[in-house]
C-alpha positions as CSV (number, residue, x, y, z in Angstrom):
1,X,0.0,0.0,0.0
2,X,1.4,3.5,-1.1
3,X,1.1,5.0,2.6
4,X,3.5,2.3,3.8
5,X,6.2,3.9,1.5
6,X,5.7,7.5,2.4
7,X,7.2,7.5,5.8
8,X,7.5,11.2,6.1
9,X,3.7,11.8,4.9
10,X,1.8,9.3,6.8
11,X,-0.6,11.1,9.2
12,X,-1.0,13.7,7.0
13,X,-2.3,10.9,4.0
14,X,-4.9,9.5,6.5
15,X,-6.1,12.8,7.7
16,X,-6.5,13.7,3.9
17,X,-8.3,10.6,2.8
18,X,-11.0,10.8,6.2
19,X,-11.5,14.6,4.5
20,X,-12.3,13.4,1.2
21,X,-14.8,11.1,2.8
22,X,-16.1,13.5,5.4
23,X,-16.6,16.2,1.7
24,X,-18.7,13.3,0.5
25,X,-20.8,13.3,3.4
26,X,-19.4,9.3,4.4
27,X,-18.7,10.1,8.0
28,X,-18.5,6.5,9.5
29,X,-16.4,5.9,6.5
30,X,-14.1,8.8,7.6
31,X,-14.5,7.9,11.3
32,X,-13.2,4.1,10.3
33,X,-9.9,6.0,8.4
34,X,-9.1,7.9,11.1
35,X,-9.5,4.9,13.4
36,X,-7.1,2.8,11.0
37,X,-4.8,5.6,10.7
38,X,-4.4,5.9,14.6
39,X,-3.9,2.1,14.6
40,X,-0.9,1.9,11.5
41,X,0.8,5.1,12.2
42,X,4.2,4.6,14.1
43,X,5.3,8.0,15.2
44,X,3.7,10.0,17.6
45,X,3.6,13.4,15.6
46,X,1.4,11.1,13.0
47,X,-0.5,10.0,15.9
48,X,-1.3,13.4,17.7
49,X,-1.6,14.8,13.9
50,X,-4.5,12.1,13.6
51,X,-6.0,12.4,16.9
52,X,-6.4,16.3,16.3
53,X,-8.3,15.9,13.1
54,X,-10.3,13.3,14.7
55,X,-11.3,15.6,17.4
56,X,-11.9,18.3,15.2
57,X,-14.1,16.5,12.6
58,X,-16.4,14.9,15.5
59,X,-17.5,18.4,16.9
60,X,-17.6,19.9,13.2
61,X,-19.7,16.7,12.3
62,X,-22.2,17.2,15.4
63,X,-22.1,21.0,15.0
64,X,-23.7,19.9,11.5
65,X,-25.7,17.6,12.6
66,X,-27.5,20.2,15.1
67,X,-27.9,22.5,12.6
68,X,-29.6,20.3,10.2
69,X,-32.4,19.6,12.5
């Protein structure tokens, strides 16, 4: 898989491809990347970098999600 290869870009891949998926409106989808990503990443920057954007797309997500209804 390409993001075993790109050792310098890792966290920042994974936080990219939950976006795409968040754009699309597939949040358990992005929810699932971001899980994997926390799980494959071996560095803690690519971990905290993660675990940020995680935090930060759950309270955007429910902020949305309020607003809809």
């Amino acid at each position: 898989m390409l993001l075993c290869l790109i050792h310098t870009q890792v966290g920042r891949l994974w936080t990219a491809l939950a976006d795409f998926h968040i754009r699309r409106a597939a949040f358990e989808v992005a929810r699932d990347v971001y899980e994997e990503g926390l799980a494959a990443v071996a560095t803690v920057r690519d971990f905290g970098l993660i675990f940020d954007a995680l935090r930060w797309a759950g309270s955007w997500i429910k902020q949305e999600v309020r607003a809809a209804w």
